[in-house]
N, CA and C of each residue as an Amber inpcrd file, in Angstrom:
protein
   402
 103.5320000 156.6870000 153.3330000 103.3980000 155.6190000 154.2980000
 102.8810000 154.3760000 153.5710000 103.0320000 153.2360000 153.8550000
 102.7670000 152.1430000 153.1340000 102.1370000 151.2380000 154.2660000
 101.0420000 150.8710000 153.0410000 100.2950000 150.5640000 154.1630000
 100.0540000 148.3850000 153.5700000 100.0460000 147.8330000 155.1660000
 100.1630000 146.2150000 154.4960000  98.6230000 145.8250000 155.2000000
  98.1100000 145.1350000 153.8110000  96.6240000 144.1090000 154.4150000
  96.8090000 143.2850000 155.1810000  96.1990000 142.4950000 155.7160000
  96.5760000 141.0620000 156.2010000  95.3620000 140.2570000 156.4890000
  95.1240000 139.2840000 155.6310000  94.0180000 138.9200000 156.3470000
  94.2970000 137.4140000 156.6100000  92.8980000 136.5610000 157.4320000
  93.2600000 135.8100000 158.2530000  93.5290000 134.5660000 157.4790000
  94.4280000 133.7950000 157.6470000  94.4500000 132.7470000 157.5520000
  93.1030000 131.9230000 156.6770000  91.8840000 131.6790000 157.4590000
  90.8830000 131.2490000 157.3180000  90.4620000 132.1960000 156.3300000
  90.5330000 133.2940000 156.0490000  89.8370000 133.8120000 154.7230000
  90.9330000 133.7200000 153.5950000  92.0080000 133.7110000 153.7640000
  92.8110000 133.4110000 153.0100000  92.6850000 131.9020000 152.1450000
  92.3610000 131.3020000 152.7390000  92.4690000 129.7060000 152.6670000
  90.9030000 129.4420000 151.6130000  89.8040000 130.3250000 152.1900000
  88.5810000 130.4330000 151.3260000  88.9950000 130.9420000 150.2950000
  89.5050000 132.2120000 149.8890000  89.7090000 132.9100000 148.5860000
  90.4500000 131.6370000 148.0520000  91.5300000 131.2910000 148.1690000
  92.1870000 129.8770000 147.3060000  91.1700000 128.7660000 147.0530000
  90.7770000 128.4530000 147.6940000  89.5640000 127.3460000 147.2680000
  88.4180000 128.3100000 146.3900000  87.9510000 129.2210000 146.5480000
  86.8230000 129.3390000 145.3810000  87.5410000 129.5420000 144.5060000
  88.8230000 130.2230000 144.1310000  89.3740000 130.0400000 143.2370000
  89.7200000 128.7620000 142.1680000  90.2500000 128.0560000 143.2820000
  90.4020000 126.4740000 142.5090000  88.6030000 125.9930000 141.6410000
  87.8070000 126.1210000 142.7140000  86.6560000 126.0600000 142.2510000
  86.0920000 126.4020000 141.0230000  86.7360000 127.4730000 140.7680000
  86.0430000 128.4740000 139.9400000  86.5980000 127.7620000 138.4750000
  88.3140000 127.8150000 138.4720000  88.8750000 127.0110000 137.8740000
  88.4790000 125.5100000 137.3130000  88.0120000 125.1490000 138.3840000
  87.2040000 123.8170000 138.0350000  86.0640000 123.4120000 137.1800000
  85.4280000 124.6760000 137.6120000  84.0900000 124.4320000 136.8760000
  83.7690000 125.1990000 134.9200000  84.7230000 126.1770000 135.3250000
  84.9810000 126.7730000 133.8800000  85.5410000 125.8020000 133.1430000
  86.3960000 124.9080000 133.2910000  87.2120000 123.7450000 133.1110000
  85.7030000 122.2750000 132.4000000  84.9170000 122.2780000 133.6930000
  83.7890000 121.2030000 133.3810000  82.5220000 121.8040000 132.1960000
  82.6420000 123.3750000 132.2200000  81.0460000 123.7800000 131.6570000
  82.0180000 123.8270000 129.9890000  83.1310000 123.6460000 129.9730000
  83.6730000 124.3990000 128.3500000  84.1220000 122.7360000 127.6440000
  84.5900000 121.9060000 128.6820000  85.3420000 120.9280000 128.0210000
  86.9730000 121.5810000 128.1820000  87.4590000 122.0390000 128.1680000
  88.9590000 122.5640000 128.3410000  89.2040000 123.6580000 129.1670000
  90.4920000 123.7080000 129.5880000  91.0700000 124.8630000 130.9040000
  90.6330000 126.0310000 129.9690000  90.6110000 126.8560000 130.6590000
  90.5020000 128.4100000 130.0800000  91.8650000 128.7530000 129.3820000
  92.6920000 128.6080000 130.6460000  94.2960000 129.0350000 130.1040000
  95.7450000 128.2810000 129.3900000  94.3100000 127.1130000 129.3610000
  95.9340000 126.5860000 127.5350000  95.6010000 127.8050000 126.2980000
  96.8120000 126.8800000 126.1740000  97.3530000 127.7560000 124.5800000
  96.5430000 127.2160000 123.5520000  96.0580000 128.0210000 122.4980000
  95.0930000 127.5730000 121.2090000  96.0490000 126.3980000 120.7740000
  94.8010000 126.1480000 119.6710000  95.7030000 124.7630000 119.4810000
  96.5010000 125.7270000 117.8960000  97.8010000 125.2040000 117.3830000
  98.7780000 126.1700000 116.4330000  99.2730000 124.8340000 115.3770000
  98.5940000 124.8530000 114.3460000  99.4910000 123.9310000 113.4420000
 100.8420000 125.2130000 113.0650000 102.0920000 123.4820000 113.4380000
 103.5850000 124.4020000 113.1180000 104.0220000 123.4520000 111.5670000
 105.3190000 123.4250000 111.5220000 106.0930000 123.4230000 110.3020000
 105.6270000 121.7130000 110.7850000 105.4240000 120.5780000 109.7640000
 105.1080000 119.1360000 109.6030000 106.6630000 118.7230000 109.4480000
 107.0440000 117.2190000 110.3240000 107.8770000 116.9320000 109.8570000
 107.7250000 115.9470000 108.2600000 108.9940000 116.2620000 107.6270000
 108.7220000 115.6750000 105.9380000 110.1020000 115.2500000 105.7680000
 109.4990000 114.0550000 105.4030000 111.2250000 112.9210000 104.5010000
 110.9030000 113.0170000 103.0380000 111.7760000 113.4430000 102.2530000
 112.0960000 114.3680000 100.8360000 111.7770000 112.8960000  99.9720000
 112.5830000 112.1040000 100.6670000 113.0170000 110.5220000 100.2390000
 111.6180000 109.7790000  99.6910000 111.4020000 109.5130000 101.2050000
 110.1170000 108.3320000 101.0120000 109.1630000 109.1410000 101.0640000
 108.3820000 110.4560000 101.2760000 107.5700000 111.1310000 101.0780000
 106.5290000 111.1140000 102.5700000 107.4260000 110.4540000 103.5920000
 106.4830000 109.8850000 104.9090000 106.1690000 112.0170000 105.7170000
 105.4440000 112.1230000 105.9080000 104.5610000 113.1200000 106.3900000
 103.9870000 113.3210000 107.9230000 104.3310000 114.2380000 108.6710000
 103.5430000 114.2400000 110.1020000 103.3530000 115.5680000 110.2520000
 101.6740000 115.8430000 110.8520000 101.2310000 116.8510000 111.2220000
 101.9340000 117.1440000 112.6410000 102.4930000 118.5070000 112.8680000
 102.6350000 118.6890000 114.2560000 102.0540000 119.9820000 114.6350000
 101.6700000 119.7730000 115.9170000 100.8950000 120.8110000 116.7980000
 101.3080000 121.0940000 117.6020000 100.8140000 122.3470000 118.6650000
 101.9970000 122.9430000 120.0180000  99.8550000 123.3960000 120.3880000
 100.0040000 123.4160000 121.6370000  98.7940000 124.1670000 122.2440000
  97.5530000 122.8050000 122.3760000  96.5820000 123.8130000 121.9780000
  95.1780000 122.9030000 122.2920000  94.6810000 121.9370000 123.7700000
  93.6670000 121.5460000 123.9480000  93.0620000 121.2570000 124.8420000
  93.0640000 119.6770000 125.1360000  94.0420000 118.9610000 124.6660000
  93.8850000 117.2990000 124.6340000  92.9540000 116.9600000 123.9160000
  92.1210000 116.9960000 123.4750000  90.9190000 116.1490000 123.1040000
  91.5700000 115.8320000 121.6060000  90.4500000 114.9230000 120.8580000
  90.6250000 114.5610000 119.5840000  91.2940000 115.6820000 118.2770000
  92.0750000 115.7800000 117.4450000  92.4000000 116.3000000 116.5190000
  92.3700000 115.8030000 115.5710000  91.7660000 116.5490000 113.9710000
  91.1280000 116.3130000 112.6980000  92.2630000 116.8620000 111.8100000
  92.8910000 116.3610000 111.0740000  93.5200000 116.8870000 110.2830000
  93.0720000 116.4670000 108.7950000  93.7550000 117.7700000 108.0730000
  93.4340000 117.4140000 106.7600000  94.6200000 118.6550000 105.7260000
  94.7560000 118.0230000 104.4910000  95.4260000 118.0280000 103.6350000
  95.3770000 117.8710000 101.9100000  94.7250000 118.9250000 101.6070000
  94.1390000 118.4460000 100.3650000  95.5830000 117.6430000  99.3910000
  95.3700000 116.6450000  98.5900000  96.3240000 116.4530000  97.9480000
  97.0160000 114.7760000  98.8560000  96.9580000 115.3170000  99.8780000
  98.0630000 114.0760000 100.7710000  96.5780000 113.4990000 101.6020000
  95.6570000 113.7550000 102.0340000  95.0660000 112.7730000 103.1710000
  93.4770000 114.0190000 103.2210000  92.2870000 113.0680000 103.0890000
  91.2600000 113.5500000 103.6670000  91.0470000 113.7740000 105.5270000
  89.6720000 114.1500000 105.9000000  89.9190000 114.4770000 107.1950000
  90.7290000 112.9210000 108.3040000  90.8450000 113.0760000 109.0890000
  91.8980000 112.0350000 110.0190000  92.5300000 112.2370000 111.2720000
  91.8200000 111.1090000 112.3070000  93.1040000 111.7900000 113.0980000
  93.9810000 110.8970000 113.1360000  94.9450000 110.5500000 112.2840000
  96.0230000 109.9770000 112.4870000  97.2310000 111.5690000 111.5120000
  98.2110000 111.3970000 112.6920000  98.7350000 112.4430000 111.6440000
  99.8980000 112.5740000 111.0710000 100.2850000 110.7600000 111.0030000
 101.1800000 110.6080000 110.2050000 100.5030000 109.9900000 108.8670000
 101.2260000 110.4200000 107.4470000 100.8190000 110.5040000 106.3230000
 102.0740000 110.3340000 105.5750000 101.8180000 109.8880000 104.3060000
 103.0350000 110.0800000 102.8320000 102.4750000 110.7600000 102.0820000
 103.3300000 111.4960000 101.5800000 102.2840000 112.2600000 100.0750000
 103.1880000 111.4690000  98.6410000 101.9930000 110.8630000  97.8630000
 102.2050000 110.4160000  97.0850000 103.7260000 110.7590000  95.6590000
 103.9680000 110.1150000  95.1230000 105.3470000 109.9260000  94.1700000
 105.3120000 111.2700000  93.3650000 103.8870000 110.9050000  92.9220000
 103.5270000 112.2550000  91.7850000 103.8040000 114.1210000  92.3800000
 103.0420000 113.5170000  93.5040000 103.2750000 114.5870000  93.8750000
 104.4510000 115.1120000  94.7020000 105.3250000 114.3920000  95.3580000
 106.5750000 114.5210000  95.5210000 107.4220000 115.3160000  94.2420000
 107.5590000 114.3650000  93.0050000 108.2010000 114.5180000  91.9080000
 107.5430000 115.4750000  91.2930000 106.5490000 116.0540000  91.1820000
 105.9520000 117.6360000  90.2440000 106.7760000 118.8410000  90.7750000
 107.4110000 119.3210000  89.6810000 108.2460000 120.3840000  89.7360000
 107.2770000 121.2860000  90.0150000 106.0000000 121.5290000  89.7060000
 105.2700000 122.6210000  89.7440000 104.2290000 122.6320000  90.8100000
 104.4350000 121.7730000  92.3240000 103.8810000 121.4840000  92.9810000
 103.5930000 122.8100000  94.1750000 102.1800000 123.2160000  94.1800000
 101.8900000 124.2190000  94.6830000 102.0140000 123.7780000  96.3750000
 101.8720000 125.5050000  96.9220000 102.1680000 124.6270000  98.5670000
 100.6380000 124.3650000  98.8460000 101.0170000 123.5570000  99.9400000
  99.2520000 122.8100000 100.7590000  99.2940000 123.8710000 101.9210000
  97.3890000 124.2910000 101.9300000  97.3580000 124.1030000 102.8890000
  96.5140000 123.1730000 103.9820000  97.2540000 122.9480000 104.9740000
  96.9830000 122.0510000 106.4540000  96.3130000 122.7760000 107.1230000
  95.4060000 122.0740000 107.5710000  94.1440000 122.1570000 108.3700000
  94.3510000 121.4440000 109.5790000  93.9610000 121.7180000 110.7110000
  93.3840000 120.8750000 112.0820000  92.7350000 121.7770000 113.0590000
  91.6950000 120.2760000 113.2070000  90.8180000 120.7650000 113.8650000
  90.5120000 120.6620000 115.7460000  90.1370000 121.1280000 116.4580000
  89.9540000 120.3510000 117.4850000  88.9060000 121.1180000 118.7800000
  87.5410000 120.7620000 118.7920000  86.5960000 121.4040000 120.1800000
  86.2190000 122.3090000 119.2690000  85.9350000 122.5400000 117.4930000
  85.4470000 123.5480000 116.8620000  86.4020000 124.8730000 115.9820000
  88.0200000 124.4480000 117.1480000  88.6690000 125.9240000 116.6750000
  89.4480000 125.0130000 115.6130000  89.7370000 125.7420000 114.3480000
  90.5230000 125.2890000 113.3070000  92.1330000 126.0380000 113.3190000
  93.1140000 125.5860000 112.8260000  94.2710000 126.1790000 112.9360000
  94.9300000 125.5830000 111.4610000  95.3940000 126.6890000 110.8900000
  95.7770000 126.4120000 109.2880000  97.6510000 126.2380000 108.7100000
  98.3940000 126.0220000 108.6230000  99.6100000 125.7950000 108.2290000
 100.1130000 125.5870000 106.7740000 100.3100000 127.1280000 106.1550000
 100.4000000 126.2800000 104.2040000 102.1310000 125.8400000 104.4800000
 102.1340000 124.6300000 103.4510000 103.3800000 124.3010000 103.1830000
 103.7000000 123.9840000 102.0280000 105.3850000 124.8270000 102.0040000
 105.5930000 124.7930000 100.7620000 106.6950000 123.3070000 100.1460000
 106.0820000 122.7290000  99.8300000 106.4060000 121.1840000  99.1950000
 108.1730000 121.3340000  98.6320000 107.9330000 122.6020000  97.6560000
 109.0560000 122.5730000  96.6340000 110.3460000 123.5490000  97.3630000
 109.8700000 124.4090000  98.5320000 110.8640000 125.2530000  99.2140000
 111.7430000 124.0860000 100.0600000 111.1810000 123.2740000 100.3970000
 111.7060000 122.0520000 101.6690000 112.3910000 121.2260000 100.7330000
 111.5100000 120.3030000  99.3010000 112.8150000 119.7280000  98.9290000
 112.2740000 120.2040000  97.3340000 113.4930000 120.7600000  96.5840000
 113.4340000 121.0820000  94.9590000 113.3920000 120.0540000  94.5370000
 112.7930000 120.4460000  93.1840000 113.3210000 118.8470000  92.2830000
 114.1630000 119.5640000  91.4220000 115.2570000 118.4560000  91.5940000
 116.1500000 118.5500000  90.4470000 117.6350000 119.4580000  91.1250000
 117.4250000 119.2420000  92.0800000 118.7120000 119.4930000  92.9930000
 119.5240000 118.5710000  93.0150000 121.2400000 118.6160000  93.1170000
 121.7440000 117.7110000  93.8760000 122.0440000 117.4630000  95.2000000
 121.5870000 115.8090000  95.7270000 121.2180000 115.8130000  97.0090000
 123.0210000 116.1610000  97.4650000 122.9520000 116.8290000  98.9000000
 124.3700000 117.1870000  99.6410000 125.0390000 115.7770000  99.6440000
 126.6500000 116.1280000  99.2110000 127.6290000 115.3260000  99.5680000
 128.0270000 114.7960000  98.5650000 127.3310000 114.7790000  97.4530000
 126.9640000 113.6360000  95.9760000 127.3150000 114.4650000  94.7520000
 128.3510000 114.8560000  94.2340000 128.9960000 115.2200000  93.2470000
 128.2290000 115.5440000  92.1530000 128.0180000 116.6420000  91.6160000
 127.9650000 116.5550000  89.9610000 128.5640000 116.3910000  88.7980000
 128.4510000 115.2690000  88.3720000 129.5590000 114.6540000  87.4520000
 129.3380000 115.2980000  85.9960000 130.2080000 115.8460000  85.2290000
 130.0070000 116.5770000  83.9360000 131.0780000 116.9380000  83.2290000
 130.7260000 116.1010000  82.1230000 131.4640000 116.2270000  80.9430000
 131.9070000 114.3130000  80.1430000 132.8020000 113.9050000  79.5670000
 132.5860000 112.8030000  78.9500000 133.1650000 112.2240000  80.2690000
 132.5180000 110.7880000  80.3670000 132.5750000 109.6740000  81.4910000
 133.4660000 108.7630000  80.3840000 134.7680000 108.3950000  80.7810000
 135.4050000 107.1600000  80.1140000 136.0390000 106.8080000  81.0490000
């Protein structure tokens, strides 16, 4: 036999409000909702070219974010960056890892510099020319 609750309206309507409540205040005593997503450093977008650099993130709580990058940029929150010529051009350029920070929790991302662009590749579309040029 199956059996159905029902309750009234008016208690119904209370359980939703302390709820919201409850929501609210976990929300005011922490600084952030309970139920976002951590904050996740993902893959940075990177131009091979000019060396221009951006931290990207998925999750976290809105507030301020700290990034950092040994090699390309001390702490910051700006999270667009270039990483310098030298280090673009070093064949033997180890990967970084990326840091950000935000409300205490840190989230880490290594990247590998030389997997994204080789040196000493030819760029697509652009011929390798070989043997005598006359």
């Amino acid at each position: 036999m199956k059996t159905i609750y029902r309750l009234p309206v008016r208690l119904y309507g209370f359980l939703l409000l302390m709820g919201a409540m409850a929501l609210a205040l976990a929300t005011t005593a922490t600084g952030r909702t309970p139920l976002a997503d951590p904050l996740a450093l993902i893959q940075p977008t990177y131009d091979c070219a000019t060396g221009a650099f951006k931290f990207n993130t998925t999750g976290g709580d809105g507030s301020t974010i700290t990034y950092f990058a040994p090699g390309i940029t001390g702490p910051t929150t700006n999270p667009n960056q270039f990483v310098d010529a030298g280090l673009r051009q070093a064949a033997d350029a180890k990967p970084i890892s990326l840091s950000a920070t935000q409300s205490g929790v840190t989230a880490t991302y290594v990247f590998d510099l030389r997997a994204t662009c080789p040196v000493g590749t030819n760029p697509p579309g652009k011929p390798i020319r070989t043997g005598p040029f006359w």
